[in-house]
C-alpha positions as CSV (number, residue, x, y, z in Angstrom):
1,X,187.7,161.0,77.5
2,X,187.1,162.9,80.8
3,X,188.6,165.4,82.5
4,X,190.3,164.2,85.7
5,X,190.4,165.7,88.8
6,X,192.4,164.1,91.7
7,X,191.9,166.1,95.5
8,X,194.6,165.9,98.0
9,X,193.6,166.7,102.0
10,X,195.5,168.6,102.8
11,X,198.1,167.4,105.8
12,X,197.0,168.6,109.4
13,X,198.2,171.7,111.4
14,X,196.3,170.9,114.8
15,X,195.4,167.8,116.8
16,X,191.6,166.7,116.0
17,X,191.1,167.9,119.3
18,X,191.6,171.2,118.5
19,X,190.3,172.2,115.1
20,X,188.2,174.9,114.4
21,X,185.5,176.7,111.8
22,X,187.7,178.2,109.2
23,X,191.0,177.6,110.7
24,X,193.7,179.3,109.1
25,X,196.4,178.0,111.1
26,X,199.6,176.6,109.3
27,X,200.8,173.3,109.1
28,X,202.9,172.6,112.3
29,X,206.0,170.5,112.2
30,X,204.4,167.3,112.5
31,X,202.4,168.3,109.3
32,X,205.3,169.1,107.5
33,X,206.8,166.0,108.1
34,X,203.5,164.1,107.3
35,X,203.5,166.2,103.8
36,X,207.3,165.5,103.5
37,X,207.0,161.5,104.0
38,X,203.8,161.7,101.1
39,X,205.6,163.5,98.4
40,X,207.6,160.5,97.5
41,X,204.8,158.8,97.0
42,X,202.2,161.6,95.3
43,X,205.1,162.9,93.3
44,X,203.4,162.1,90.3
45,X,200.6,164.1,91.2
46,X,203.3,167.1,90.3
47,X,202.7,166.3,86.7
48,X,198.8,167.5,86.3
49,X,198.1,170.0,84.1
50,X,196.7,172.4,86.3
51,X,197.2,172.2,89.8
52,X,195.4,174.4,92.0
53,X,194.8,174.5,95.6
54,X,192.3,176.0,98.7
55,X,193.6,179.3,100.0
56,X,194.5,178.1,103.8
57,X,197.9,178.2,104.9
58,X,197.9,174.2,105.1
59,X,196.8,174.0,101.8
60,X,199.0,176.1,99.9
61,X,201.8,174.4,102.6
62,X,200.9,170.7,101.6
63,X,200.8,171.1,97.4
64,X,204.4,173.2,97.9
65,X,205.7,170.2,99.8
66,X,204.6,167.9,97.0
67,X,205.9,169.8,94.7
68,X,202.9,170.8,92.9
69,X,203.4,175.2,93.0
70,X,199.7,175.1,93.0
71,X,197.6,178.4,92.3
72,X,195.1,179.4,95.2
73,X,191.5,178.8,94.2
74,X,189.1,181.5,96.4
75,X,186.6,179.3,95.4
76,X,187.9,176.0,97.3
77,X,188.0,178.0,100.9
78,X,186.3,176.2,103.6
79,X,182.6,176.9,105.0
80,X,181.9,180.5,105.7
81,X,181.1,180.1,109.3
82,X,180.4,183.5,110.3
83,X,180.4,184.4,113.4
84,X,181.8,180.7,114.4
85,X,184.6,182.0,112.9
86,X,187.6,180.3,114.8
87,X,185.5,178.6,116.9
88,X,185.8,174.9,118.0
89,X,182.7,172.8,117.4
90,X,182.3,172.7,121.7
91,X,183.0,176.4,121.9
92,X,179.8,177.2,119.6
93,X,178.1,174.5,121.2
94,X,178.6,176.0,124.1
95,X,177.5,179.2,123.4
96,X,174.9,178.9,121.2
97,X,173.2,174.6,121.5
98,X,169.9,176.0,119.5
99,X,171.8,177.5,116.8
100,X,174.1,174.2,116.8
101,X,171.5,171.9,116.7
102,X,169.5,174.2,113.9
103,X,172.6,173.9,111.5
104,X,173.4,170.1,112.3
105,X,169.8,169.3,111.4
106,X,168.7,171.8,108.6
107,X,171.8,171.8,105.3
108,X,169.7,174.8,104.5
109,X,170.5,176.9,107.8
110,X,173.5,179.0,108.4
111,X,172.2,180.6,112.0
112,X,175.8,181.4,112.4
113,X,175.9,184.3,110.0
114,X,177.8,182.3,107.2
115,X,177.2,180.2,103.9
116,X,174.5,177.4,104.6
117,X,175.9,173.3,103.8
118,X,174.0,173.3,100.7
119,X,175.6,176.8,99.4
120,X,179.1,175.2,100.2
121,X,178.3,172.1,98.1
122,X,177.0,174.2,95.4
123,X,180.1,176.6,95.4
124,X,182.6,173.8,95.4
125,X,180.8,172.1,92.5
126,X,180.6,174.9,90.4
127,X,184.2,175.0,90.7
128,X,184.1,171.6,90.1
129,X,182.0,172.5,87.0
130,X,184.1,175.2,85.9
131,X,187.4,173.6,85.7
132,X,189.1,174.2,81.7
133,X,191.2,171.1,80.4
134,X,191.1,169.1,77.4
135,X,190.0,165.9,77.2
136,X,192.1,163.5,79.3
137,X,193.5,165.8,81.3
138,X,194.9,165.5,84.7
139,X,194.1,168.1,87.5
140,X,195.3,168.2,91.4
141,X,193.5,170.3,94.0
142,X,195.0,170.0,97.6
143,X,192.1,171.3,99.6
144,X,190.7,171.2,103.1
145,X,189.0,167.8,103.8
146,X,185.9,169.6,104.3
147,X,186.0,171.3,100.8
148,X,186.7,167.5,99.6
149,X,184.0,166.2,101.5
150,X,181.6,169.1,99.8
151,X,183.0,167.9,96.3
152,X,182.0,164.4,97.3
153,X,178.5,165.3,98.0
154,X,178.3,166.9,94.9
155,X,179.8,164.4,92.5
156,X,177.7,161.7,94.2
157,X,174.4,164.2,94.0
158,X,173.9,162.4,97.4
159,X,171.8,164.6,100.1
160,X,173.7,167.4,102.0
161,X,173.1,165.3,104.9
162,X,175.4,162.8,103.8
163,X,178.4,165.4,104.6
164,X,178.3,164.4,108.3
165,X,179.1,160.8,107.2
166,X,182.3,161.3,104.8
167,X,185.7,161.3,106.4
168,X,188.7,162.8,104.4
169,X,192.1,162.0,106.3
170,X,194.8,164.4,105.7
171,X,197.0,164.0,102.9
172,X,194.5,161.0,101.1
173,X,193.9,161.3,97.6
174,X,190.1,161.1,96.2
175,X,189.8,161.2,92.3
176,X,186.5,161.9,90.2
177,X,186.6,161.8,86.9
178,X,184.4,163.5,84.0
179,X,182.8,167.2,82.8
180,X,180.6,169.7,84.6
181,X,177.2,168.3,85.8
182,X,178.6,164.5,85.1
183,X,181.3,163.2,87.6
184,X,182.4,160.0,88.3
185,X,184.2,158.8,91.8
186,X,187.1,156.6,90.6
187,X,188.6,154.1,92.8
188,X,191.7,153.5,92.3
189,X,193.9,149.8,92.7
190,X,196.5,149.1,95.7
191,X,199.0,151.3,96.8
192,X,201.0,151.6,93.7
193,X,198.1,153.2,91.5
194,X,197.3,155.6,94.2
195,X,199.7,158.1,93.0
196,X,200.4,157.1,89.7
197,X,196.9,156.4,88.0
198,X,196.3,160.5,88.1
């Protein structure tokens, strides 16, 4: 047996448009409603063991909405992004292309100031890692798609690179399964097991 750890994305607070670098916005009313319409469905989620979630507003928003009371995890908070810092992706563009272009290309860079791709990956897996439980148990994180997205690359070993190429939607549910140093993405069946196969 495995230790199993299912991610929720948290629901959205801002149009695509419009998100920025460590946004700690709130969920607005059509993410509550979004959140509101899933817990039905990821109810059973609600049943884990531990439940634990990223320290943004939407975070902590979305896992009370399913019912889930989760505890804040520093550790699962979103990129350090320095001086980027509320920023949209076309605002630092903007102001700094080089700099941009530097951290797009290098997962080693952080020209903004901040924590570098690769020392995001590594701090959400050592979370990851980290994680107590017995074997078989069942743990929910509802995190930032990008902190999922960092977990991803890490469970897969895959290169940093391969970040830029995962897309998390807002309240879908991602499940790896398995101890520190030797996870597993699970897929799960249709619909039905999405919730319930935790």
């Amino acid at each position: 047996m495995a230790l199993r750890v299912t991610f929720v994305a948290a629901a959205r607070g801002s149009p695509l448009l419009a998100e920025r670098f460590d946004d700690d916005r709130p969920l607005d009313q059509a993410g509550w409603d979004e959140a509101l319409r899933a817990a039905r469905d990821l109810l059973p989620l609600a049943a884990a063991e531990l439940r634990y979630c990223s320290p943004t507003p939407r975070s902590r928003a979305t896992g009370d909405a399913l019912g889930c009371a989760p505890l804040v995890q520093v550790a699962l908070r979103e990129c350090d992004m320095g001086r980027w810092r509320g920023m949209t992706v076309g605002e630092a563009m903007a102001r700094e292309p080089g700099a941009v272009d530097a951290w797009l290309a290098d997962p080693r860079s952080a020209p903004h100031g901040g924590e570098s791709l690769v020392a995001f990956v590594t701090r959400v897996g050592g979370w990851l890692d980290t994680r107590p439980g017995e074997d078989g148990d069942r743990i929910v994180a509802v995190a930032e798609p990008s902190v999922i997205r960092a977990a991803l690359v890490y469970v897969l070993r895959a290169p940093p690179a391969t970040y830029w190429n995962l897309d998390v939607r807002p309240l879908s549910t991602t499940t790896v399964t398995g101890r520190a140093g030797r996870w597993h993405l699970r897929f799960e069946g249709g619909t039905s097991s999405r919730a319930s196969g935790i």
